[in-house]
TORVOLUM-219570 format. One record per residue: x, y, z of N, C-alpha, C, O, CB in turn. Coordinates in steps of 0.02 Angstrom, whole numbers, plus 50000, padded with zeros to 5 digits. Glycine has a CB too. Layout:
// TORVOLUM-219570
XYZXYZXYZXYZXYZ;...
END
This chain:
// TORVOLUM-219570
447976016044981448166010344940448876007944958449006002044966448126012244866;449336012944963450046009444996450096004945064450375999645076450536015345013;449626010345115449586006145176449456000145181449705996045220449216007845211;448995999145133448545992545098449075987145089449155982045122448155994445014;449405989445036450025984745012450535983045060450935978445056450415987944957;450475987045104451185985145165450945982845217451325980845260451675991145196;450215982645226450025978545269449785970145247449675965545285449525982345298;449765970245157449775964545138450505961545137450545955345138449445964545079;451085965145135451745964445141451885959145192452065953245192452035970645156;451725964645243451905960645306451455954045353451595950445401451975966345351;450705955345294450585948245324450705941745266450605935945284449745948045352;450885942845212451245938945194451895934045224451975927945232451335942145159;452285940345236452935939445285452795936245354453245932845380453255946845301;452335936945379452105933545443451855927845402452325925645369451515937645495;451485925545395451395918445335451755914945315451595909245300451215919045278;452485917745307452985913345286453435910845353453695905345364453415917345229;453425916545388453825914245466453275909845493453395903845501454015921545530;452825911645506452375905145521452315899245499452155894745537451885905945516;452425898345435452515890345399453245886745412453345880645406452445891045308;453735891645431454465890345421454415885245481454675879645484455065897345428;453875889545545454105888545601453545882345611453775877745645454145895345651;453115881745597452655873345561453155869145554453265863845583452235873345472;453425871945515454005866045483454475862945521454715857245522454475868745433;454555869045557455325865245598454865860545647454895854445654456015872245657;454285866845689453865861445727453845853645731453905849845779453315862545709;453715852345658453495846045627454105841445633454055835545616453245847045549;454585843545652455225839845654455265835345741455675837045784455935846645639;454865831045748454955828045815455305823045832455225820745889454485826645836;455685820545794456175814645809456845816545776456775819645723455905807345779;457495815445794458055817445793458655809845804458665805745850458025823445849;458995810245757459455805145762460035808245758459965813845734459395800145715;460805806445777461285807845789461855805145748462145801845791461265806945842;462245804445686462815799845657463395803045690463655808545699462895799745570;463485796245707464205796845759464835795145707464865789245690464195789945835;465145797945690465445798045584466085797145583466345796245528465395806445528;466485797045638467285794845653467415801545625466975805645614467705787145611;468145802745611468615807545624468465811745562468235809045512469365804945634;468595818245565468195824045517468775821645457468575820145401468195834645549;468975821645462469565820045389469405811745323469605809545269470555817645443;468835810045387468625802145374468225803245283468145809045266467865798645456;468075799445249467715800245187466885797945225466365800845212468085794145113;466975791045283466405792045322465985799145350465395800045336466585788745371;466335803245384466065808145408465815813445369465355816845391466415809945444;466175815045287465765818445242465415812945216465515814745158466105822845188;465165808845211464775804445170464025804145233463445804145214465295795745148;464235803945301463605804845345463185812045360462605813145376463815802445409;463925817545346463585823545352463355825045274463345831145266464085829345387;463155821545217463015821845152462175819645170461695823445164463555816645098;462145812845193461565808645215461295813445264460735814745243461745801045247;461405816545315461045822945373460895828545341460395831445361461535825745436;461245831345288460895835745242460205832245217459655833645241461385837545180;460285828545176459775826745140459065823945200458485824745181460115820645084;459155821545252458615820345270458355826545309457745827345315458645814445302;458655829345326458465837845373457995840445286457385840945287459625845745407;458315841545230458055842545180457335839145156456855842845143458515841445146;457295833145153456825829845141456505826445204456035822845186457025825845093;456565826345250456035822445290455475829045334455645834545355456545816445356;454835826145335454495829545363454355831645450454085835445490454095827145336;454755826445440454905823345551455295821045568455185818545623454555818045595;456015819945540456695818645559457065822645558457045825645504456955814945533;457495824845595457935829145586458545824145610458415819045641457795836145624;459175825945595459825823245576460505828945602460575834745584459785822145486;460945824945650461445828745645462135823445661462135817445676461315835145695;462825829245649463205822345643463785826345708463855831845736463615819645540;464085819345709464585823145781465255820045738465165817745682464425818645893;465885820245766466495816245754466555812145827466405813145885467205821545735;466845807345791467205802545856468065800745836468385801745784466705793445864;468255797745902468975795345853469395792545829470005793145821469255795945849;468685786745810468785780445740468085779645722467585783145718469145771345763;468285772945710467515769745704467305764245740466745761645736467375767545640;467825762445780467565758145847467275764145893466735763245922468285753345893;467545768945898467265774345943466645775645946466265775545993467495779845933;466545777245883465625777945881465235772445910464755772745948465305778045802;465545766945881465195761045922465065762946006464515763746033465725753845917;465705763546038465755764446078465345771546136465065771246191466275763246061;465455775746103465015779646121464355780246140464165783646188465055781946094;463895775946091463175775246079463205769746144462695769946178462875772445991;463695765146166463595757746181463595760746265463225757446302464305750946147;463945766146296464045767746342463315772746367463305773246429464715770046336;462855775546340462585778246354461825775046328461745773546269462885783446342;461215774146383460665769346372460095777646306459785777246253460185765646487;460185780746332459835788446284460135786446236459775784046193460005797646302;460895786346221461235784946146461135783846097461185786646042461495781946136;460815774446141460735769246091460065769246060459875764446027460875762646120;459695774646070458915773246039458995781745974458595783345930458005774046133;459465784345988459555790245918460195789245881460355792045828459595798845943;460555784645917461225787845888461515783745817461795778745842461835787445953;461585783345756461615781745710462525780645711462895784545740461205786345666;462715775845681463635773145699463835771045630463495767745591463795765045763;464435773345624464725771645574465105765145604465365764845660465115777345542;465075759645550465415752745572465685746345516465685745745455464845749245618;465835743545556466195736145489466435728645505466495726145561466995738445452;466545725945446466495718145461467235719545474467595723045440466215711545395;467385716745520467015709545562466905713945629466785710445679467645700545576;466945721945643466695724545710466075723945735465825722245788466775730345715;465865726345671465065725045706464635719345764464315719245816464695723645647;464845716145723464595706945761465285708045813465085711245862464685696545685;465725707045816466135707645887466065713245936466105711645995466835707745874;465985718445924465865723045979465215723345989465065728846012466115729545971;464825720245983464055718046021464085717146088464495713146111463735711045997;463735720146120463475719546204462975717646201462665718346148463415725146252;462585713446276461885711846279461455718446260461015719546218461705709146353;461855723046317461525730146303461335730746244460735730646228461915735846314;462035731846186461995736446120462185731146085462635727546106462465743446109;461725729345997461855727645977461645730745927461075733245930461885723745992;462135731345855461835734445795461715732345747462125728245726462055738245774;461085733645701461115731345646461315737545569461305743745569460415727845649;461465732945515461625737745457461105739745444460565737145457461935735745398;461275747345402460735750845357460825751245282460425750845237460655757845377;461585752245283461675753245221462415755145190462685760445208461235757845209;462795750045135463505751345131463685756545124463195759945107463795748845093;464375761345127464525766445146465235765945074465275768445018464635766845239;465685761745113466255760545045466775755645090466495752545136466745769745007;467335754845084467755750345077468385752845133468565758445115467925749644998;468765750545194469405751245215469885748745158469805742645159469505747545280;470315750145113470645746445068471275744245080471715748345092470665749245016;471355740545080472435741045075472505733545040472095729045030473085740945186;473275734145023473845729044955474225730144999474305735545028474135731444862;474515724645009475285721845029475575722144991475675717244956475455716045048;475895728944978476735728844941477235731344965477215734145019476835731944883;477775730744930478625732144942478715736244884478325737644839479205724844941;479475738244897479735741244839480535736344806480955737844764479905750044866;480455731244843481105727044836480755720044766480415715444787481395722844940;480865720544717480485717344668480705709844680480415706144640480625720344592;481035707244713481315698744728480735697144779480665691144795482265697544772;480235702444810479725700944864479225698344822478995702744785479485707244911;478955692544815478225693044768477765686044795477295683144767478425692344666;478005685044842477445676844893477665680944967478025685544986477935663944888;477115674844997477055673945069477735672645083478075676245120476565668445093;477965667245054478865665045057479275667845077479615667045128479215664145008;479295672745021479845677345033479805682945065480195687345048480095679044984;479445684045106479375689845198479655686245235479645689245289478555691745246;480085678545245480295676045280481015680845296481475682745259480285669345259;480815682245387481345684945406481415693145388481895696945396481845680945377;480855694245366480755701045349480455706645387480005704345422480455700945301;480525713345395480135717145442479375720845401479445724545352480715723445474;478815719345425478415721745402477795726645421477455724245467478345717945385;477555733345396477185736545429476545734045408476395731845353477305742945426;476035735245483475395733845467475185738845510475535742145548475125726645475;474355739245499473745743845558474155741745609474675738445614472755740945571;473675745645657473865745945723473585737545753473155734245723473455753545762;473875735645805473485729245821472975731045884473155731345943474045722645841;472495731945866471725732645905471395727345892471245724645838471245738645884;471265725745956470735719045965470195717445910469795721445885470275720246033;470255711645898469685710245845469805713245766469485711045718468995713845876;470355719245760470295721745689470635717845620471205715645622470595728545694;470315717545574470465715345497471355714745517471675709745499470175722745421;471585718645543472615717845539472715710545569473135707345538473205724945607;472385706945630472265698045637472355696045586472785691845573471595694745657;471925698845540471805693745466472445692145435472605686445418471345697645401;472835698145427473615700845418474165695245435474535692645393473775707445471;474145693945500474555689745557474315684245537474695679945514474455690945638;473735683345541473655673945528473845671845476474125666345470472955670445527;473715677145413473955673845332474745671945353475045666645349473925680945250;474915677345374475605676845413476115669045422476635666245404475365679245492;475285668045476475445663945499475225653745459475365648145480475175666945564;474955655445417474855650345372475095648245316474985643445278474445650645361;475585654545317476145654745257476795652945291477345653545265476225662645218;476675650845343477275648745388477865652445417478355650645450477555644645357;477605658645391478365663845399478285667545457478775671045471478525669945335;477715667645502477485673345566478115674845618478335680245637476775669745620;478335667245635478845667145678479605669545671480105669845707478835661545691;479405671045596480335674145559480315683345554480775687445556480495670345439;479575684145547479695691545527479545695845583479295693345633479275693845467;479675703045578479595706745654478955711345609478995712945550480495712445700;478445712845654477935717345641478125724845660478495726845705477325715045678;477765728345613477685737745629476905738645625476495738345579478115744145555;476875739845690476145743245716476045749545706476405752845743476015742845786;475555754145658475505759345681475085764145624474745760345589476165761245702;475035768345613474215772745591474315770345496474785767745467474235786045612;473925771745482474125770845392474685775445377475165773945341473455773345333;474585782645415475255786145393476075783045412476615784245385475185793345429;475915779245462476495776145490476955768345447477525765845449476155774145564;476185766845408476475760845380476775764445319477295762345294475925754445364;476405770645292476755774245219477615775945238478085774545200476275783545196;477665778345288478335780845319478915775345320479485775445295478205783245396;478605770845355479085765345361479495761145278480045758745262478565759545406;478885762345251479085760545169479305763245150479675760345111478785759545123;479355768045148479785775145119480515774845148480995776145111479405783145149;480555773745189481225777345237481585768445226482195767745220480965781345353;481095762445227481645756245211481415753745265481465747645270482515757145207;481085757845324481245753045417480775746845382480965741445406480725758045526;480365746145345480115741345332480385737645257480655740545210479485743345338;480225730645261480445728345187479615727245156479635725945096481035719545186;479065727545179478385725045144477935728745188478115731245241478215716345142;477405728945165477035732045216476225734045192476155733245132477475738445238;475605736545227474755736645215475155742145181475755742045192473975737745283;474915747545137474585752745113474005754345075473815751545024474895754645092;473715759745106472975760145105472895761845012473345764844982472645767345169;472435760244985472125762844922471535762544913471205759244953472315760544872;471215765744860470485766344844470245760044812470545756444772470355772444797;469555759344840469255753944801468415757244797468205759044852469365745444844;467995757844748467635761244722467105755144699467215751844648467985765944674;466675754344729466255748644699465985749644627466025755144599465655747244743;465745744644601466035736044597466675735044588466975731044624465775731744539;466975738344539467775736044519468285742644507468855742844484467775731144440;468095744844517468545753244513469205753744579469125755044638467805761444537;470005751744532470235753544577470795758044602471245753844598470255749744589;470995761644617471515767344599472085767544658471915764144706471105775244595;472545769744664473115771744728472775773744752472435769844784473715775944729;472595780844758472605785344803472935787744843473465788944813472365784844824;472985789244887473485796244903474165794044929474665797644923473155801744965;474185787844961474725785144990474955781344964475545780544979474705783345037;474705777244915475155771044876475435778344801476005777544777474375760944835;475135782644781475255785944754476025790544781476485791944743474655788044747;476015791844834476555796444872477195789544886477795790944886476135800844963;477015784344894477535777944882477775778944814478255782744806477165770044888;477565776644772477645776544673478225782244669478795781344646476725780044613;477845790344707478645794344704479355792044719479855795144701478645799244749;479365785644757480185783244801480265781344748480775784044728480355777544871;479975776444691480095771444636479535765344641479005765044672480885768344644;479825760944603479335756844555478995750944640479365748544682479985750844464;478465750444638478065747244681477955741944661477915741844599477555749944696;477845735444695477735728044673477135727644735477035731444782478545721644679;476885723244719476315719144752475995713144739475665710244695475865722144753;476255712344798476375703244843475835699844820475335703244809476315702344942;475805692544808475495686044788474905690644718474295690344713474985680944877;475265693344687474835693744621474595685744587474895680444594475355698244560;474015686944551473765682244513473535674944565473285669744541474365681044455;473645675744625473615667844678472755670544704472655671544764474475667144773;472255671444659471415672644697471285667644725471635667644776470745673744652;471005663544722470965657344724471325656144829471055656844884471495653944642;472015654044806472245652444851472315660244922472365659044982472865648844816;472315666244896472365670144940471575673444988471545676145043472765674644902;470935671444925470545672244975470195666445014469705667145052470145676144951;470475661245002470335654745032470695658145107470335659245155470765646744986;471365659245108471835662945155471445667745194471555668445255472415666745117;471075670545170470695676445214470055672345252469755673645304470345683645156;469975667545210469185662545251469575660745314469435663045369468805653145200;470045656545304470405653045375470405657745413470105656745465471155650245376;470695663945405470955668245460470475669945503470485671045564471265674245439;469865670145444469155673945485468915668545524468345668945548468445676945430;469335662345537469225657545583469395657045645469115653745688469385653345565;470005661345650470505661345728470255662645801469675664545800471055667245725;470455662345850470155663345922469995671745919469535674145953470795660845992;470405675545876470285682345897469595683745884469245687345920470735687345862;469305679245805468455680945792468165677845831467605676645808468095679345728;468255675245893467695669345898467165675245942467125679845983467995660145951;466775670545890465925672445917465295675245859464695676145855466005679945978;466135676245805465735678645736465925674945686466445671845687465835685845713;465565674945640465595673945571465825678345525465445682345499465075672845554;466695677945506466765684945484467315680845408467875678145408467215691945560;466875682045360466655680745286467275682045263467565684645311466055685245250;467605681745223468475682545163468325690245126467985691545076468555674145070;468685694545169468525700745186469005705445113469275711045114468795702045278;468935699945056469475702844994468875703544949468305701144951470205696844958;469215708344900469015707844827469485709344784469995712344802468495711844811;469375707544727469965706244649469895711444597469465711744553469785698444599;470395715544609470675720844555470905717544497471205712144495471285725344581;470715721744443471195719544373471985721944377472225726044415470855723744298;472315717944322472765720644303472815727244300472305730644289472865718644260;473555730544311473695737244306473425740644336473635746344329473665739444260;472815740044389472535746744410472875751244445472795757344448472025746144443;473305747444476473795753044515474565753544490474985754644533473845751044598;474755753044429475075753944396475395748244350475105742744344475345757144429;476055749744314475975744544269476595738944327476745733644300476255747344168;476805739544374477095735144392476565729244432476695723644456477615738444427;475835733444427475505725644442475285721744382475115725344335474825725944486;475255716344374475075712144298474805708844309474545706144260475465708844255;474645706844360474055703344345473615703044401473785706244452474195696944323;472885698644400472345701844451472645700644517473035695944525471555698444447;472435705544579472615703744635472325704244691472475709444721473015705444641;471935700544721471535701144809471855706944837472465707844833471695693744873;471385711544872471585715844899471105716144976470495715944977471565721444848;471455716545029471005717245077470395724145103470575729745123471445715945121;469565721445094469255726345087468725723245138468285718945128469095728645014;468975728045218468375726445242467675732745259467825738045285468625722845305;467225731845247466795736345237466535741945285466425740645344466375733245218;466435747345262466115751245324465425752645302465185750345250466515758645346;465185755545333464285754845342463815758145378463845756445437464085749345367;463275763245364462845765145432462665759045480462685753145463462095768445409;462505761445545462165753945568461485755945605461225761245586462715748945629;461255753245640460845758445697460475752345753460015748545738460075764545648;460745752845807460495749145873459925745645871459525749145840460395753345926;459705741245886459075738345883458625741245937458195737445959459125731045888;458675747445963458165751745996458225756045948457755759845960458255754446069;458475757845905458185764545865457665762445832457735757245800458665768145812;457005765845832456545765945813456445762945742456705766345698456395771245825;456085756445721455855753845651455635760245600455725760045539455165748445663;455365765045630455035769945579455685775045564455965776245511454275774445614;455815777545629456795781345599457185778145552457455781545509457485781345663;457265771245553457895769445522457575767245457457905768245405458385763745563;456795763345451456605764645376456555772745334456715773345275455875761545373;456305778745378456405785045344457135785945332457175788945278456115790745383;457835784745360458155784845336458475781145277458925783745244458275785545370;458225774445262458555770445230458195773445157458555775145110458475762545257;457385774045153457305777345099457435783345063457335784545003456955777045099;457835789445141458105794445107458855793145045459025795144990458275798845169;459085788645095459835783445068459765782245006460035785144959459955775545101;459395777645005459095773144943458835777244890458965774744835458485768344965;458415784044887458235787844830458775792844799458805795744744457655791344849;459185792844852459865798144831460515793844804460995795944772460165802944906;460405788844822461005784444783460505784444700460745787044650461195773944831;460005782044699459825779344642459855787044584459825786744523459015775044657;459925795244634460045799644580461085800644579461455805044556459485808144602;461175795944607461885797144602462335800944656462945801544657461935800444545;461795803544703461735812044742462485812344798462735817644818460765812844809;462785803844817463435803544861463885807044819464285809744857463715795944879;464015808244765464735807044727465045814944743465645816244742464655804744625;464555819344757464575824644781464805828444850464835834344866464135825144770;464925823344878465325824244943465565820844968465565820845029465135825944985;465945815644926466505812044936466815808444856466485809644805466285806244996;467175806044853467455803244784467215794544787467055790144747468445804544780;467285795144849466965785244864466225785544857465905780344857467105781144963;465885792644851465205791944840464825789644775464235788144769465005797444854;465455789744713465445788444650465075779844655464685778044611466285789544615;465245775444712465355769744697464615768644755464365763044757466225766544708;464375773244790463755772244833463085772044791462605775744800463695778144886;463135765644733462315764944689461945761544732462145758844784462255760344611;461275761544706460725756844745461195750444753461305749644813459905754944697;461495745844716461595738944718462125739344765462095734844808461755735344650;462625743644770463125743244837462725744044889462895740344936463715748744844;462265747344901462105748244952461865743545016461915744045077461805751644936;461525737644961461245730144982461615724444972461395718744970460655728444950;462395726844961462935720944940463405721845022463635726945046463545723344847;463405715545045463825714945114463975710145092463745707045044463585714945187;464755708345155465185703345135464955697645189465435695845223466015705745137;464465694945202464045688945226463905684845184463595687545139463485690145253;463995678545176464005672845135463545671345095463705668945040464075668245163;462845672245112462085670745084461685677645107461785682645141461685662945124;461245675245073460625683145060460235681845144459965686545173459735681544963;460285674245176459975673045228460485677245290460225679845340459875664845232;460895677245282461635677645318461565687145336461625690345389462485674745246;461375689745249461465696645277460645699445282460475705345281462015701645220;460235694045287459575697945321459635698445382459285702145417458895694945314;460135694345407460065693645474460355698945520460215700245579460315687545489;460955702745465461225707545511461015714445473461355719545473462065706545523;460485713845447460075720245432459595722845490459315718945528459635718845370;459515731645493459015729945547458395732745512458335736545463459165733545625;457905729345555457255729145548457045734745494456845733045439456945730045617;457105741345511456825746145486457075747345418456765751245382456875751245527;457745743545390458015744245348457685737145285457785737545224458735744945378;457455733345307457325727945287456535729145251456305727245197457435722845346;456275732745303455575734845285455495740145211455135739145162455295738945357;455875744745220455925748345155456235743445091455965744545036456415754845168;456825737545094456995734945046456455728745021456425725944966457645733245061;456055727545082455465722445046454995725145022454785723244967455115717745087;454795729145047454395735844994454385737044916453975735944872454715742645011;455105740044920455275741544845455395731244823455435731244762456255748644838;455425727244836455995721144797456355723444775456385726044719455855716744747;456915722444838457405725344829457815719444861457805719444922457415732544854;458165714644832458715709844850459395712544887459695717844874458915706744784;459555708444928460085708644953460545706244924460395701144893460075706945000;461345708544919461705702944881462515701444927462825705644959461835706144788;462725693644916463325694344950463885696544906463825695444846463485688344982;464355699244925465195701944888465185694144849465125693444788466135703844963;465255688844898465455680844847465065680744770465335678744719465065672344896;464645682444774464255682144707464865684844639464905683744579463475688344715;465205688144678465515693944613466295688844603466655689744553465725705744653;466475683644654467245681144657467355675944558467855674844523467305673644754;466395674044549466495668144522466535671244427466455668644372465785662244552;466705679144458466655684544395467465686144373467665688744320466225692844423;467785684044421468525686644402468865681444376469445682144358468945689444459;
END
């Protein structure tokens, strides 16, 4: 009778290694998120999404690499023809549509969260475009095509471009420069948490320690994201359509020296996936996406995941619902006509503030 039992033991135990190994079997297609730099809120928010589909899919499996940005990933997938049919990219307006090759071109899957930054000073007489005249100011780095253009042209439509001297250099570089004075105004990065959630975070917060923070053209919506439409007009976009890349904080959110509402520049990041990755991959992914936002399941491995609901997920900053079908891809489109599931643009929300 014991033998009995230990030979039912062990074919039990063989039964279970055998199903395990079914299982993995069953796993025949494999995609790659290329997630930018491990420190990124992207890269835990893609290795969050590769858990869950290794977890739940019956035939996908998921893994994530670092790159080192998020043009990189682009780049990566765009250089290699194998790449572009697994490799899943983290990306954003206005890159996406500009770093397009005949080769590689990508479409979205699904919003991710927000690049954020406020133009402020700590000198309280700073509070317009005006008064940067003749002033030194830090911004991003200047890379071809990036949201910091947008920066320069307001710049430059406020008439002051030719008076002030620019500081190029990482977000930590623009925090430094404010701190130490080399700058009188300058980007610093903060959180923006969809729909309207908005906080410092770690660097406008580590500023606030020097003293009291101001931030530039409060209360001017209206006229400042009109300012962001033009810019997205200049020779540097040409070839795209790249939409007024702001949205409008309340009063006080980042402390009480702001008073009133203020445009903040937010251009978006996003899964994307090549128009050779397979229609059936990128719909199994979009519905893994889509059922784990709707239990809340991002907020858990990142703090920007708080703000990843179903409705962010189908909100891009493209002008009309026609505008962002167009830079959806296929496989992603198929799961949202399925459920009726609308697309929506960021503009919808301007005529709310």
């Amino acid at each position: 009778m014991k033998k009995l039992k230990i030979i039912h033991l062990l074919l039990a135990c063989l039964m279970l290694v055998s199903m395990s190994a079914l299982s993995h079997a069953a796993k025949t297609d494999k995609v790659i998120f290329a997630a930018g730099r491990p420190d990124d809120a992207w890269f835990a928010l893609s290795h969050g999404l590769a858990k869950m589909i290794n977890e739940r899919s019956s035939w996908l499996e998921a893994e994530v690499i670092a790159t080192a940005g998020i043009g990189d990933a682009t780049r990566l997938a765009q250089r290699d023809p194998e790449k572009r049919k697994t490799h899943i990219v983290i990306t954003m307006t206005p890159g996406m549509e500009l770093w397009a090759t005949p080769e590689y071109t990508t479409k979205k899957i699904g919003s991710m969260g927000m690049l954020s930054s406020a133009l402020v000073t700590m000198n309280p007489d700073i509070k317009t475009w005006a008064d940067l005249k003749g002033k030194t100011i830090a911004l991003p780095r200047k890379v071809k095509q990036s949201y910091t253009h947008l920066y320069i042209d307001m710049l430059r439509q406020a008439g002051v471009l030719d008076s002030v001297k620019l500081m190029h250099g990482g977000t930590s570089s623009c925090l430094t420069a404010l701190q130490d004075g080399a700058a009188d105004a300058g980007a610093i990065m903060i959180s923006f948490i969809f729909p309207n959630e908005a906080t410092p975070g770690p660097f406008l917060e580590q500023l606030q320690t020097r003293g009291p923070v101001y931030f530039l053209e409060e209360g001017n919506i209206k006229e400042n994201l009109a300012m962001m439409k033009e810019a997205g007009r200049q020779k540097e976009f040409e070839g795209a359509t790249v939409p007024p890349l702001g949205m409008v904080v309340k009063p006080n959110s980042f402390g009480k020296t702001q008073t009133k509402p203020l445009v903040i520049m937010t251009p978006p990041v996003f899964w994307a996936a090549g128009t050779e990755v397979p229609e059936k991959t990128v719909y199994e992914i979009t519905k893994i996406m889509y059922e784990a936002a709707e239990k809340g399941e991002f907020a858990q491995f990142h703090v920007i995941g708080k703000g990843m609901t179903p409705e962010f997920l189908v909100t891009s900053f493209w002008p009309t619902v026609d505008e962002c079908r167009k830079n959806y891809h296929p496989g992603a489109l198929k799961y949202f006509d399925e459920r009726g599931i609308r697309l929506h643009s960021v503009s919808e929300t301007y005529t709310n503030n």
